[in-house]
C-alpha positions as CSV (number, residue, x, y, z in Angstrom):
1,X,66.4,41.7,-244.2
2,X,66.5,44.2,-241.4
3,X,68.4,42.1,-238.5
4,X,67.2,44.3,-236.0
5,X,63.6,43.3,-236.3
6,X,64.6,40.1,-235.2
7,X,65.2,41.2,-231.6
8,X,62.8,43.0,-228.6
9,X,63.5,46.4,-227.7
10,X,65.9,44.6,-225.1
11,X,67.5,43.0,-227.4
12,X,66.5,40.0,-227.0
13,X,66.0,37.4,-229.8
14,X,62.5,37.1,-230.9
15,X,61.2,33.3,-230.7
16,X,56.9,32.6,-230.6
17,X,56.7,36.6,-231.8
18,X,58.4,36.0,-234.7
19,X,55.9,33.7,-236.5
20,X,52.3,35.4,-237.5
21,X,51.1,32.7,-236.1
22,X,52.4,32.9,-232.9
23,X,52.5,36.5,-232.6
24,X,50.9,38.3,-229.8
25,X,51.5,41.4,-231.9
26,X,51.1,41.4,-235.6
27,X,53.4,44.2,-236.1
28,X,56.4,42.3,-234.9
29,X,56.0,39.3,-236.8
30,X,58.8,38.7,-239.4
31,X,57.5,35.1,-241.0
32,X,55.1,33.1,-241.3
33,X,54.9,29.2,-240.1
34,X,52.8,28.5,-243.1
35,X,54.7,26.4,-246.3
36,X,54.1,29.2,-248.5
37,X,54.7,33.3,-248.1
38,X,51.4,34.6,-246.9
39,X,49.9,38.2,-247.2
40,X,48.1,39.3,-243.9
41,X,46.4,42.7,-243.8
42,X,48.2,44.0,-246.6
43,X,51.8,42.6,-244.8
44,X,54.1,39.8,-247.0
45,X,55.3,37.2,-244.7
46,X,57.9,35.1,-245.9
47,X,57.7,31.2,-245.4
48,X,60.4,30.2,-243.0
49,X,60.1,26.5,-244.4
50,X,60.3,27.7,-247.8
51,X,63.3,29.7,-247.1
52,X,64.6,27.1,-245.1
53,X,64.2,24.5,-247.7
54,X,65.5,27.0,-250.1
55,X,69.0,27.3,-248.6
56,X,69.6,23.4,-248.8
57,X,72.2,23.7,-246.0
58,X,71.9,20.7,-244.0
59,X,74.2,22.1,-241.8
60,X,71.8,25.2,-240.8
61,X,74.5,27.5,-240.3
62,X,74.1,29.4,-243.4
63,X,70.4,29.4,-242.8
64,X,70.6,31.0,-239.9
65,X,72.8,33.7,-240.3
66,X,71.4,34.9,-243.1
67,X,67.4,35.0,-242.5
68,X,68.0,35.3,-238.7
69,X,70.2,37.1,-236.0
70,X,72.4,34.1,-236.0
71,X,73.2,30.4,-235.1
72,X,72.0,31.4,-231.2
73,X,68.4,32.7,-232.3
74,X,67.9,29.3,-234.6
75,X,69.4,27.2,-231.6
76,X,66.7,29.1,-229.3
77,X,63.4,28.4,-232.0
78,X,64.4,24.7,-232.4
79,X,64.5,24.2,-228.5
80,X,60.8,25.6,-228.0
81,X,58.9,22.8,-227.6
82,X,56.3,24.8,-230.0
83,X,58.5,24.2,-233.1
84,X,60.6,21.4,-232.5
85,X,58.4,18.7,-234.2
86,X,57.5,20.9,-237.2
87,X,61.5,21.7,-237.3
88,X,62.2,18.0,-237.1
89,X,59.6,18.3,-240.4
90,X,61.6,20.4,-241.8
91,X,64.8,18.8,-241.7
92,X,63.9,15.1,-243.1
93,X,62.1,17.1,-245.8
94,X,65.1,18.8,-246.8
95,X,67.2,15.5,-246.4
96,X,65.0,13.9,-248.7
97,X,64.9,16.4,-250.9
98,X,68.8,16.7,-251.1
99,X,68.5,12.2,-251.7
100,X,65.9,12.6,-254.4
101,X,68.8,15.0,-255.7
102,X,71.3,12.5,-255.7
103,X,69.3,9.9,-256.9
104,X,68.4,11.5,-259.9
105,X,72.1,12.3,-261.0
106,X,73.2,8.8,-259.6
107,X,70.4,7.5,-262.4
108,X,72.2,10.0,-265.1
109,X,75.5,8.3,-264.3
110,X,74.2,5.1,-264.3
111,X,74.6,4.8,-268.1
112,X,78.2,5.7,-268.4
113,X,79.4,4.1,-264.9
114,X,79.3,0.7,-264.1
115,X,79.6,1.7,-260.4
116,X,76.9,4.2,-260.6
117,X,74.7,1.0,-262.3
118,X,75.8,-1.5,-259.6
119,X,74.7,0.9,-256.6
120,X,71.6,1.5,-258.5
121,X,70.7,-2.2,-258.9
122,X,71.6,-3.1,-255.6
123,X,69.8,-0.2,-253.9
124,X,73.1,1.6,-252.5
125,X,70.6,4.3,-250.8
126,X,69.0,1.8,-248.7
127,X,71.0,1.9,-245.0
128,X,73.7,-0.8,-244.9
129,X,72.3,-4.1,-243.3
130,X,73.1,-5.0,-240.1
131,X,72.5,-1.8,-238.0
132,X,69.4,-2.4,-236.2
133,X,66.5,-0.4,-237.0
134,X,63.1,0.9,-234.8
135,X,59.7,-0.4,-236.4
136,X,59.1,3.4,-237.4
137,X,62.3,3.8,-239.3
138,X,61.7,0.9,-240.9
139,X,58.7,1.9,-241.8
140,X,59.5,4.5,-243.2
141,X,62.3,3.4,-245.3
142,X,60.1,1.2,-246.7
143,X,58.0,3.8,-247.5
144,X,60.5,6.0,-249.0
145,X,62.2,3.4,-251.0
146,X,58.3,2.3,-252.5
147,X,58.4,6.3,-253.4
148,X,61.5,5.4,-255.3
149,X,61.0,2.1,-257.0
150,X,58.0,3.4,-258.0
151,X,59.4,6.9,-260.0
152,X,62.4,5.0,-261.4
153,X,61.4,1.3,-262.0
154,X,61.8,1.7,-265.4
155,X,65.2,3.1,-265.2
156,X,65.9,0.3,-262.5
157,X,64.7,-2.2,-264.6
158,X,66.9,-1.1,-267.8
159,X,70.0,-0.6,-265.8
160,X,69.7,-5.0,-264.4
161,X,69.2,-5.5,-268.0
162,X,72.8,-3.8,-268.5
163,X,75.0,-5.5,-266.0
């Protein structure tokens, strides 16, 4: 990646221009906003999600010093209001992504550790009781732990069985 196409002839880091979709000129845009690289007039635009998702840094600091101009340019695109909620996206779909990881090897464990089988059973990624929640989050948890029960039930099932 040529770093210096991320900055105006000013040097200024590039924000709205930087996304074909947001581009007032074409020629300037480095990504696209879409989930998927996309070809435009004979012009590859790498997904920033996808790359984004790719990197599985939580932390966003590898991220953005190696498919932008640094941790200032990625502070700058998460603070326009035009990209903060599909950011926001961005993130929770990488944090789930990162639990469905550890779920999955927590569910490999399970059958050698007794500890890995107990936090299973007693749904150990649920948040701890007690801490109040809004109606959304709750919702949602809900949600996501429905996503779970229903890929592993089988493997939930068999590991109550064990203990």
């Amino acid at each position: 990646m040529d770093k210096s196409k991320l900055k105006d002839k000013m040097g200024r880091f590039l924000t709205q221009s930087l996304f074909l979709e947001q581009a007032y000129d074409v020629n300037i845009a480095v990504y696209t906003l879409k989930d998927d690289d996309y070809e435009y007039k004979g012009k590859m635009f790498p997904s920033l999600k996808k790359l984004y998702l790719s990197m599985e840094d939580p932390i966003e600091y590898e991220f953005a010093t190696t498919h932008l101009a640094g941790w200032d340019q990625w502070e700058r695109i998460c603070d326009n209001k035009l990209f903060t909620s599909l950011i926001n996206g961005w993130r929770k779909e990488l944090e789930l992504k990162l639990m469905s990881r550890g779920f999955k090897q927590m569910v490999k464990k399970a059958e050698g550790s007794p500890m890995a089988a107990r936090w299973l059973s007693e749904r150990g990624w649920a948040a701890p009781k007690g801490k109040s929640k809004s109606k959304a989050q709750k919702d949602k948890d809900k949600k996501i732990q429905r996503q779970i029960s229903d890929t592993y039930a089988n493997d939930l099932e068999r590991l109550r069985i064990i203990e």
